[in-house]
TILUM-75380 format. One record per residue: x, y, z of N, C-alpha, C in turn. Coordinates in steps of 0.02 Angstrom, whole numbers, plus 50000, padded with zeros to 5 digits. Layout:
BEGIN
XYZXYZXYZ
...
END
This chain:
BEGIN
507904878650933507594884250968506844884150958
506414888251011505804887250998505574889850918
504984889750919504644892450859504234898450879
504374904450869503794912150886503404913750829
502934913150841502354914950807502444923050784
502184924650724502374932350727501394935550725
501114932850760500504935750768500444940050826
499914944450813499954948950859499714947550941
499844947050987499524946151049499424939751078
499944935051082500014927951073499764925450983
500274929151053499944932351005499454929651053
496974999449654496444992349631496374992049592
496624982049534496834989549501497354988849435
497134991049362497454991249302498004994549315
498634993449282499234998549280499005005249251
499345010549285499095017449249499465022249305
499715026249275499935034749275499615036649364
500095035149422499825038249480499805043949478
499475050049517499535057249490500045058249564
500335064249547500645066849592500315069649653
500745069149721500265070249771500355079549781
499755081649810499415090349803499415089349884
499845089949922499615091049994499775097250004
499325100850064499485105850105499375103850175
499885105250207499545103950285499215109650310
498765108650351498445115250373498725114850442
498955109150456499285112450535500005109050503
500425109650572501065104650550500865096750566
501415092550504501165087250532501855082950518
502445081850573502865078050549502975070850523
503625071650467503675065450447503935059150502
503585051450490503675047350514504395044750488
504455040550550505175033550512505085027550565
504665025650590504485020450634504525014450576
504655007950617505125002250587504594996550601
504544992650541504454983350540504854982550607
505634979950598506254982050634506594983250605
506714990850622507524993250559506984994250490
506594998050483506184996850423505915004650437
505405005050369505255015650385504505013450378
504005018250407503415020450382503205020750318
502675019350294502815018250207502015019750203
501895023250130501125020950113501145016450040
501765015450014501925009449968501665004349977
501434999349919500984993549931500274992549953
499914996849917499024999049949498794991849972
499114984749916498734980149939499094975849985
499464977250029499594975650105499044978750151
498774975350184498074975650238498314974750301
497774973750355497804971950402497234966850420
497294961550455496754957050457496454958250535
496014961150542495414962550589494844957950607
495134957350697494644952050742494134956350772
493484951950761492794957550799492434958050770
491774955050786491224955350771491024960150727
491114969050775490874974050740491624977450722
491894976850662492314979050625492504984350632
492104989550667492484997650682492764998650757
492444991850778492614994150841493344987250854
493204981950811493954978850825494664983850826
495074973050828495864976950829496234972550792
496804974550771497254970850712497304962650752
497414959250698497684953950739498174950550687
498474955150642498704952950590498874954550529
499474955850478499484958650405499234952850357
499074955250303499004951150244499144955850176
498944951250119499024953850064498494950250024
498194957049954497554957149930497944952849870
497764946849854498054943849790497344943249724
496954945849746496364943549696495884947749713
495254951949673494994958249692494384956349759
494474947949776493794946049832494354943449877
495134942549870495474935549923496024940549948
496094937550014496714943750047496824935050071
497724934250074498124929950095498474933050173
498294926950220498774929650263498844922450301
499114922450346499404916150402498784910750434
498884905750402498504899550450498494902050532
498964904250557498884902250631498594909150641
498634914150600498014919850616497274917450623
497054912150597496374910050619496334903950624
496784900650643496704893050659497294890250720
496914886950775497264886850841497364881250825
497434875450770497334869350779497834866650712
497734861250676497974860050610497434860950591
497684862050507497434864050440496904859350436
496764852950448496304844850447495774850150522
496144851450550495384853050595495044859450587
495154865850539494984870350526494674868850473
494424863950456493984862150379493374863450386
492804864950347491844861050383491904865150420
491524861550477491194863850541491644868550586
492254864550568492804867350625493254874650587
492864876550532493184881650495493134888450534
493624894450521493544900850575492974902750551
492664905050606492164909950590491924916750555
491644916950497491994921150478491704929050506
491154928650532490814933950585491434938550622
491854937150624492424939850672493024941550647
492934940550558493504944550546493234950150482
493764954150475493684960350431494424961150392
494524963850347495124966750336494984975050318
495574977050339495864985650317496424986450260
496004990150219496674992550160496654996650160
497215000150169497385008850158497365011950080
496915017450107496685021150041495935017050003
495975012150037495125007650027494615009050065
494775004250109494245003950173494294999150189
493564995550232493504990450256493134983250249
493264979050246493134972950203492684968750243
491924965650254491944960550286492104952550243
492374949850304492514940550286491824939150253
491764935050204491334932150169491414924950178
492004921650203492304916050212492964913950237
493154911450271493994911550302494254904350287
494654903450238494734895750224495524893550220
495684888450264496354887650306496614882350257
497254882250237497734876950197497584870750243
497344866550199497114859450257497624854250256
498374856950215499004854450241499284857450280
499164861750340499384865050382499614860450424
500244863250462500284860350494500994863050538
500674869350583501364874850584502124873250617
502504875150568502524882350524502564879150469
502274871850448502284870250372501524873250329
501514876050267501084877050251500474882450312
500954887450331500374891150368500084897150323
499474897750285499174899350258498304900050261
498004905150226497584907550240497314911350202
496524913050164496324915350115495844918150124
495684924650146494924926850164494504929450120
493994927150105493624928150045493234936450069
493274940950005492844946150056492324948550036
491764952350067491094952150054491054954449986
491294959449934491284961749900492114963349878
492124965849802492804964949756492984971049782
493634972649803494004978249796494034983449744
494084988449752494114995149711494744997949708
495014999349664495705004549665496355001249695
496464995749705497154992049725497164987349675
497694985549655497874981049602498244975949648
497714969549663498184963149683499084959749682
499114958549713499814956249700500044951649674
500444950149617500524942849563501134939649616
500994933049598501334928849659501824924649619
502584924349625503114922049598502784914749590
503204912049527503054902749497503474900849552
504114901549581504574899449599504684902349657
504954895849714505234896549774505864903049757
506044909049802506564915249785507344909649803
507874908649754508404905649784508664908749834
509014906449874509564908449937509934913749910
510014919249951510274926449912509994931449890
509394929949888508734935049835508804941449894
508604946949860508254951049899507844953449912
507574954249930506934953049965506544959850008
505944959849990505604965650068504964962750087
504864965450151504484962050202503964969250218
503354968950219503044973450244502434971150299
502214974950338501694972350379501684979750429
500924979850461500694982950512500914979550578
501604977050618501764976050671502004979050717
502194977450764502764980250811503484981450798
503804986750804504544987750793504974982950819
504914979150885505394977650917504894972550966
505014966251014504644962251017504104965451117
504404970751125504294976351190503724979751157
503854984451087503464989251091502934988251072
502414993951108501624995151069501314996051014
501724998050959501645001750906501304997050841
500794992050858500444990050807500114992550767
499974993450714499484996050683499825003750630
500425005750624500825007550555501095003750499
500735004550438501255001050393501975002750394
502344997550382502994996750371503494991650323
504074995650302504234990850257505044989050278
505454984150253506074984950267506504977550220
506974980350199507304976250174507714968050196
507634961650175508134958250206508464953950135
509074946950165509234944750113509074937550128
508664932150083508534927850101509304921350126
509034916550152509644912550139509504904650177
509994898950180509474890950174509244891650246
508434889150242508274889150317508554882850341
508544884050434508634878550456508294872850481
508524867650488508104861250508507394864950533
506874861750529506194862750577505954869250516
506074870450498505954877650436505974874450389
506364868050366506524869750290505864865550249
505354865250265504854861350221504284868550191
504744868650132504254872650098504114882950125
504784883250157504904890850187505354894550134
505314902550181505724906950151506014909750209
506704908650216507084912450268507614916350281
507724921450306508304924750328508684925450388
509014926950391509524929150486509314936550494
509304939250536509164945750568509914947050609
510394950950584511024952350624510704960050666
510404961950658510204966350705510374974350642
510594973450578510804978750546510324978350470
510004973950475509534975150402508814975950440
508224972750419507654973250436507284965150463
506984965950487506554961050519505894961750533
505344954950523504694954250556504694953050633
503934956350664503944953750716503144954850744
502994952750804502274952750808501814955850773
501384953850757500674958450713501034957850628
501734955950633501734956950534501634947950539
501314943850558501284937450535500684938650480
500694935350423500394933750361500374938750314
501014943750336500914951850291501514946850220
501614950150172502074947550115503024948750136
503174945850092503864945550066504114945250005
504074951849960504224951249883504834952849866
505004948949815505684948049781505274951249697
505814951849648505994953749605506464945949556
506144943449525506604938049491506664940349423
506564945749404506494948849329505814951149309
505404951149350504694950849308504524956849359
504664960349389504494965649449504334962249524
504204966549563504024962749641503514959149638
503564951249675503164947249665502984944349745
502424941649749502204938449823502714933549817
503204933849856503604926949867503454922249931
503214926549987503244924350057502704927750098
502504922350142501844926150192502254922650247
502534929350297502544929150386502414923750424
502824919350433502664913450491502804917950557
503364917550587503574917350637504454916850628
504744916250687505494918450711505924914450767
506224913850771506734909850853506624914050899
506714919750887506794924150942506044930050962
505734930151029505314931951043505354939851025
505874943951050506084948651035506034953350969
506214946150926506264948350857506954952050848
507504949150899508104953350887508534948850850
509214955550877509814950850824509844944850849
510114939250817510014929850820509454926050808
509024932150771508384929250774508374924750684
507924920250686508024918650607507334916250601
507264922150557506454922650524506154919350451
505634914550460505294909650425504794912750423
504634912950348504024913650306503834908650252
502984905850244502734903150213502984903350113
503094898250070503394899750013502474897949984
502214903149960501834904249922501674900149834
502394898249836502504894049765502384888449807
502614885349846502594880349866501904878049875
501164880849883500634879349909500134883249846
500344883849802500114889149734499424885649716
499314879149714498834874549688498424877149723
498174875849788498004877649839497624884149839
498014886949841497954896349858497554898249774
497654897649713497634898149659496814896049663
496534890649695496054887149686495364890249719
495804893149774495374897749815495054905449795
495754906849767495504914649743494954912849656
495364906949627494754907349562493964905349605
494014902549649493254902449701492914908249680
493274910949723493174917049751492944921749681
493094922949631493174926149561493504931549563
493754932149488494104935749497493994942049476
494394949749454494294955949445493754957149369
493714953749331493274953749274493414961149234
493974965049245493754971949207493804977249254
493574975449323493304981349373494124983049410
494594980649400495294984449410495104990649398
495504995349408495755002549405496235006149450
496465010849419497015015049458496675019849497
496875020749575496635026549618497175031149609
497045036849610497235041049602497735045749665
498055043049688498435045049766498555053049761
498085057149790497965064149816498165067549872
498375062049916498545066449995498875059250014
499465060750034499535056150122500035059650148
499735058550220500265061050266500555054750324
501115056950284501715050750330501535050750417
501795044450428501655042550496501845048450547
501665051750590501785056150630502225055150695
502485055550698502915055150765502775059050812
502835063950779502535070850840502095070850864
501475065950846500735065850842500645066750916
500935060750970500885057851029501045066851058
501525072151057501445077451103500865082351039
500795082450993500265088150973499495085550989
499455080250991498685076351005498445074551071
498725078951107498865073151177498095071451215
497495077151185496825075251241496285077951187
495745075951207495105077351171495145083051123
495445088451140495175094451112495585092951051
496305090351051496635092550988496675088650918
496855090050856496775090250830497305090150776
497285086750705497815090850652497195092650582
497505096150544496915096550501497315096050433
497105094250360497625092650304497015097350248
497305098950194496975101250143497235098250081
496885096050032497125092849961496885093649929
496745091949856496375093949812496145086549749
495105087549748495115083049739495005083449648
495005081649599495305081349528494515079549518
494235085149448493725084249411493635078749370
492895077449399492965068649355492935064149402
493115065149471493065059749497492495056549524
492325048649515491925046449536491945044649622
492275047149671492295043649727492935046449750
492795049249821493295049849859493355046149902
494095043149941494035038449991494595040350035
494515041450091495075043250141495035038950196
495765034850217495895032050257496165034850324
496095030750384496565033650447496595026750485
497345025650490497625020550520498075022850606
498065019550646498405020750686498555017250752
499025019450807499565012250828498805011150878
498735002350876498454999750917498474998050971
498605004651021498675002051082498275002351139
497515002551121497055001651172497045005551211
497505012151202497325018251247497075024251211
496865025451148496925030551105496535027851061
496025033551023495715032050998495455040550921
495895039150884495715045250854495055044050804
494905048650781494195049050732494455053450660
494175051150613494365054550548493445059050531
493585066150501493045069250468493225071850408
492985072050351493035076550281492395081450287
492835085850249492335093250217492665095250160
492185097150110492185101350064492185106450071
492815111550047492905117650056493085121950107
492885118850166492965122550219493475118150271
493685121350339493835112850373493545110650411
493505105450421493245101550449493095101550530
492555100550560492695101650660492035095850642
492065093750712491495088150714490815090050734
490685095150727490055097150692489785098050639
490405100750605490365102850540490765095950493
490385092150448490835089050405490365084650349
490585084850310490375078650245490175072850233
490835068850281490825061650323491285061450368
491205055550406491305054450456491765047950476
491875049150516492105038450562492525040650622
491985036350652492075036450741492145029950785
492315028650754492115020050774492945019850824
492785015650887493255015050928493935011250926
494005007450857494505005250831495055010450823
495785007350816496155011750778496245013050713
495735014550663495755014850605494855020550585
494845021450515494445024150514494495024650441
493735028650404493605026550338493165031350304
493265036150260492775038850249492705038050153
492025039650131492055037050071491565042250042
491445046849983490885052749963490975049949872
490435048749865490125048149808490155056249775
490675054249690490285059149667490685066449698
491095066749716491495071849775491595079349707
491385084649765491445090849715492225092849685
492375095149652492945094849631493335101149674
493895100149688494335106449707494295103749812
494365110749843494885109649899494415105749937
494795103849969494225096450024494625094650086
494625096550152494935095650205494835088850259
495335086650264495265080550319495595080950390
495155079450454495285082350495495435076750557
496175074150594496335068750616496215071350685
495725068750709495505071450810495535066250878
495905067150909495985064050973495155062951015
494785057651014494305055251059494615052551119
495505051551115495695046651189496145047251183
496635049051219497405048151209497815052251149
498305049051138498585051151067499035042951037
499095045450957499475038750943499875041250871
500195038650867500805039050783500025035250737
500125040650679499545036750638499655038750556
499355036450515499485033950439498775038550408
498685043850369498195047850363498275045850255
497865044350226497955044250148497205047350107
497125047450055496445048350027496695048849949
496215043549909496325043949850495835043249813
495665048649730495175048149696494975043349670
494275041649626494235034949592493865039549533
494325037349469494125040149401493395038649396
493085044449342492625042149315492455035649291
491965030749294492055025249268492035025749180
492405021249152492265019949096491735014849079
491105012249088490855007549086490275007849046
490115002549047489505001048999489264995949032
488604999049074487794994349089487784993249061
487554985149075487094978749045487454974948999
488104976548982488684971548954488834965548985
488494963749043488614957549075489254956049087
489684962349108490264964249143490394969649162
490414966749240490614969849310491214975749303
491154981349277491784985249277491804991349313
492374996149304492375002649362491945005549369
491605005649428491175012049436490375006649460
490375000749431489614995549444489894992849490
489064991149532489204987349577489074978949558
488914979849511488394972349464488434974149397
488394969349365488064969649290487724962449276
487104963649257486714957149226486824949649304
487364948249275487464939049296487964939649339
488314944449311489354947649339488774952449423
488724947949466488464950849519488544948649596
489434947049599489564943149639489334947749706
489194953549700489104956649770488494957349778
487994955649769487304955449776487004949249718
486914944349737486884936249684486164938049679
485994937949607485314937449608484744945149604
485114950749621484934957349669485044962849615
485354961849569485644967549502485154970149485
485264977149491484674982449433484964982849394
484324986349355484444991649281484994994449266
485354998149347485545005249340486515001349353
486354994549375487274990349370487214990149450
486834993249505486984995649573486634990649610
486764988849669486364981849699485794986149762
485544983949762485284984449832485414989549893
485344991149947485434995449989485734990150049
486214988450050486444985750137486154990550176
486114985350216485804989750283486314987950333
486744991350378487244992650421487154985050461
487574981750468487604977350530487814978450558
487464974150651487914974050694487874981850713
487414986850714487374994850741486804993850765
486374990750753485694989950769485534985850836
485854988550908486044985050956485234984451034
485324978351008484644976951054484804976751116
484594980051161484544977951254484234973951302
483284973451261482874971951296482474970351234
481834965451238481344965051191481274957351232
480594962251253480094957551290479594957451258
478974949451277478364949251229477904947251280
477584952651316476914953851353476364953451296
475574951251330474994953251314475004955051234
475444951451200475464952351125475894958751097
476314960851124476544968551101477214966451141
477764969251085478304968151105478674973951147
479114973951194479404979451250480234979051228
480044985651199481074986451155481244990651181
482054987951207482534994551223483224993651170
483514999651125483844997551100484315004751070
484965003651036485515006651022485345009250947
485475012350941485625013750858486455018550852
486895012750844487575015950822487705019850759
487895025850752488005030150721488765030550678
489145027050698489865027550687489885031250612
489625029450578489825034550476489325037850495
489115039550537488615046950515488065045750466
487965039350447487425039950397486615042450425
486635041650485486205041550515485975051050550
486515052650548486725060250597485855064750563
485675066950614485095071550593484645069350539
484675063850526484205060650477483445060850502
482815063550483482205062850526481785055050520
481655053850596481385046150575480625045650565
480405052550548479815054550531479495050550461
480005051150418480265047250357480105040850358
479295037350313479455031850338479725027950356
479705027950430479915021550469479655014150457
479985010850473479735003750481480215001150523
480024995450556480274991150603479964983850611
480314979350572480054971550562480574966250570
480234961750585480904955750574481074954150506
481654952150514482024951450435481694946850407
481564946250329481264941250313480494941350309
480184943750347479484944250377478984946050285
478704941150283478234944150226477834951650215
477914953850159477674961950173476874963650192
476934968550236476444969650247476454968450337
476944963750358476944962550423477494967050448
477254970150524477844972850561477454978450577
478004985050600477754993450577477884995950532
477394998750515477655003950463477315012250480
477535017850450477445024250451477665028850422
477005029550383477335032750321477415041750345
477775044050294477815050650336477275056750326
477085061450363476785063850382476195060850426
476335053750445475725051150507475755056350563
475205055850574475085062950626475025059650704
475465053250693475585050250764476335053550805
476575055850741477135059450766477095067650791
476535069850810476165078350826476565080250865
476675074750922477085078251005477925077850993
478135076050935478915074850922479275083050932
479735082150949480105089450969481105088950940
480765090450876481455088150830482075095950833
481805100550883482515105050876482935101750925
482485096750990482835093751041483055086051002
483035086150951483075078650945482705073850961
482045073051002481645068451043481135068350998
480665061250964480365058450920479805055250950
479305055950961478925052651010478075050750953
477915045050946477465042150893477045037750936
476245039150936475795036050956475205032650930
475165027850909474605024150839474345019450895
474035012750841474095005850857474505001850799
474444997350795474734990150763474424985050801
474194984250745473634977250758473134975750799
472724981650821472274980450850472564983450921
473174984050942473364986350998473594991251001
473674996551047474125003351077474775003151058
475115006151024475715004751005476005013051038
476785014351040477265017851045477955015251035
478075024551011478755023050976479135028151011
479735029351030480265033351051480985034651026
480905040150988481815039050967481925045250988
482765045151029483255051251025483715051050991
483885058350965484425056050923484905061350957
485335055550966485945062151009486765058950946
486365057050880486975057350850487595062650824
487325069750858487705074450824488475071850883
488285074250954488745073051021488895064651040
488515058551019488715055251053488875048650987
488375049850950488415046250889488135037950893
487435040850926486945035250953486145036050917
485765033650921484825034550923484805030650988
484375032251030483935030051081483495026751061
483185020451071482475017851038482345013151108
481545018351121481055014151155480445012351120
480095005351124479595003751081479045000051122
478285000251133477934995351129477474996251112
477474988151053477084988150996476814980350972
476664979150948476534972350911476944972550836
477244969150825477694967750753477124962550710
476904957750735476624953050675476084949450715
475654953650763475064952050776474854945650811
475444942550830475424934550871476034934650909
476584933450872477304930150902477714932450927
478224930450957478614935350972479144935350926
479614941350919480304940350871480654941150906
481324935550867481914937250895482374944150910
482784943750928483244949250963483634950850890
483954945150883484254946050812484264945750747
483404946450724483234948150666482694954350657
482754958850684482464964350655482824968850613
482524973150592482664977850548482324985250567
482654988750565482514997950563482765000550509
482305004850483482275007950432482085016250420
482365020250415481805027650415482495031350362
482115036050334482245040550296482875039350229
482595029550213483025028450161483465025150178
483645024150248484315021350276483985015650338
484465009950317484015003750377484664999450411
484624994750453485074994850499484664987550520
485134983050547484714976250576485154974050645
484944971050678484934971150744485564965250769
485934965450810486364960150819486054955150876
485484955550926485214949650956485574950751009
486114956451038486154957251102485914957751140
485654953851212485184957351243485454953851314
END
């Protein structure tokens, strides 16, 4: 029989004491039971992900489960990023890693740092996959991966963000479901893990390719298996489902994540505070812009960090938005943080979060959809700056500075990222020495919302030696005619000898944009590219993707 791919669309953490969950709903919000196949809604297993195609990461879509085995490496399926064999995804011909992201519930969102394909691939032998990610995970504790192939008989569970059934829409809920392994057949048996699907236990099917399969051999649940694919397109009964044996390719995979490095200390337990099970009802209470559900929880003194997730089904018609508030609830005017981003998922994260009631508020921008709502604390750190180890709560220490190489302060904290990929260019032309900009400023986290760009601004190409570009410091009295109850920013100087202007709107409260018109001279001769500038004002900076 053929071979079905189970991809979608042709397709943190020390052991420790979880606290009990404090929910209140502030509206109703029913419980989920949507299925792998034959499987329930689950928020079990934080480090089961989803592997995310797209440039700009809030606005992608799943294309895939995985699992976090190491606090920088999420494992998931060769043929999730490789159309070819494992020998041609090497070098040059390796995925890109610009285009992928991962999602962990109750985390956030990850960019690829590197995407590196088993170069004995060769599907469905050895289909595997290791995405290195920009920075170490927080609050999920990786998954330990069995020595040993699971014998015939084991039992086994399968989890992944897929489709129920090989018809429906419903990508993008975790799910879990039980099966029993047993000998694969011919064309499977090099180095797999397989079962039969009679139509009465559980099964994978599109979108769960490269999510896990853990068994129990005495030592607790272990990574035994990553999601190949199936016989049957459907994913129904007669179907017989093959997954990758993880022992079998251990050298390999093992080699990648010590690359990559590993947790050094910075494990810890999150603290699970709220989730609300998959909604069923969601699709008639959510049905158009206006509506809404709203949750209340409570967040525990001491904590260093709140983080609330929102997952939900990917079906390109619907598009909800997550907001937090302290104390009060939440409406999208009113809130703490934010995420708007046109994906089905969403992310909010507050440093430092006041202690006690804190509301999260799940809102229809498009449609409606079944969705996965969580938020969990992150303890005070126990740590000690300048030990030249990376632990809870630092972003760096000394040398231990895999997320900023080179970039470590005093204080353990790296640097300021500046947002990629929001900083969306239209136009930038280079007349008579002065450059002609039309351009986006995406708002999606709100970091930006009512911020004044009065605040020195600057605007330079990346890289650019200091002293070159704009700059404006604040109170320049080029900004006199600005009319900030309307939002409209209007700045008139020179730079470099020439007439310069600047234009920003900010319509981030309603639309969750800046307007930017500019002409100016940046560096007094040349022209710059589209896709290396930088914007900067009031502490917060942003660099340009070269769209134009």
């Amino acid at each position: 029989m053929g071979r079905i791919l189970r991809k979608v669309r042709t397709a943190a953490i020390a052991c420790a004491v979880v606290l009990a969950i404090a929910l209140n709903a502030a509206s109703t919000a029913g419980a989920g039971s949507g299925s792998i196949v034959n499987g329930t809604a689950t928020f079990d297993y934080p480090e089961v992900g989803m592997l995310l195609h797209g440039s700009n990461p809030w606005n992608s879509g799943m294309t895939c489960s995985g699992t976090l085995i190491g606090c920088r490496s999420f494992l998931t399926a060769a043929h999730c990023v490789c159309p070819w064999s494992g020998g041609q995804c090497q070098g040059a011909g390796a995925p890109y890693k610009g285009l992928y992201s991962v999602y962990l519930q109750g985390s956030g969102v990850y960019r690829a740092e590197s995407v590196r394909v088993n170069p004995d691939y060769s599907y469905p032998v050895g289909d595997l996959a290791v995405v290195t990610l920009d920075r170490p995970v927080e609050g999920i504790v990786p998954a330990a991966m069995v020595g040993v192939t699971p014998a015939v008989g084991s039992a086994a569970v399968v989890v992944g963000y897929g489709r129920t059934d090989g018809a429906a829409s419903d990508y993008g809920i975790k799910r879990t479901g039980g099966v029993t392994t047993v000998g694969c057949e011919p064309g499977y048996d090099n180095g797999s893990v397989c079962w039969n699907f009679d139509g009465s236990a559980s099964n994978t099917c599109h979108g769960d390719s490269g999510g896990p399969l853990f068994v129990d051999q005495g030592d607790g649940p272990r990574l035994a298996g990553v999601t190949s694919g199936g016989t049957r397109f459907d994913c129904g009964a007669g179907d017989h489902s093959f997954d990758t044996s993880v022992a079998a390719w251990a050298d390999w995979v093992n080699s990648v994540v010590d690359e990559a490095g590993g947790c050094d200390g910075a494990e810890q337990q999150a603290a699970v505070i709220f989730d609300a099970s998959a909604n069923v009802g969601f699709a008639d209470a959510l049905a158009d812009r206006k509506d809404q559900d709203q949750y209340l929880f409570t967040v525990p003194a001491g904590s260093s960090a709140l983080a609330a997730t929102l997952n939900s089904v990917d079906d390109s018609r619907s598009d909800l938005d997550l907001y937090l508030r302290a104390g009060s609830p939440a409406t999208t005017e009113d809130f703490d943080c934010r995420s708007i981003g046109g994906g089905p998922f969403g992310h909010c994260s507050v440093t430092e979060p006041l202690a006690g009631d804190w509301y999260a508020m799940v809102a229809s921008a498009k449609g409606a959809a079944e969705y996965q709502l969580s938020a969990v604390s992150l303890p005070s750190p126990a740590s000690s700056c300048g030990d030249g180890l990376r632990e809870y709560g630092e972003e760096c220490d000394l040398a231990d500075d895999q997320a900023c190489p080179g970039q470590c302060d005093s204080s353990c904290d790296c640097p300021q990222a500046c947002s990629a990929n929001l900083f969306q260019v239209s136009k930038l032309e280079f007349r008579g020495g002065r450059h002609i900009l039309k351009a986006r400023l995406l708002d999606y986290f709100g970091d930006f919302t009512s911020v004044d760009p009065r605040l020195d601004l600057s605007l330079a190409e990346l890289g650019a030696p200091q002293g070159l570009g704009l700059f404006i410091p604040s109170g320049d009295p080029g900004w006199d005619h600005s009319r900030p109850e309307r939002g409209h920013y209007s700045w008139k100087g020179s730079a470099y000898g020439l007439p310069a202007k600047l234009k920003l709107k900010d319509r981030s409260r309603r639309k969750s944009i800046w307007k930017i018109s500019a002409r100016l001279s940046l560096d007094g001769a040349d022209a710059v590219p589209a896709d290396s500038l930088r914007l900067a004002f009031g502490g917060l900076c942003a660099v340009s993707n070269g769209s134009r």
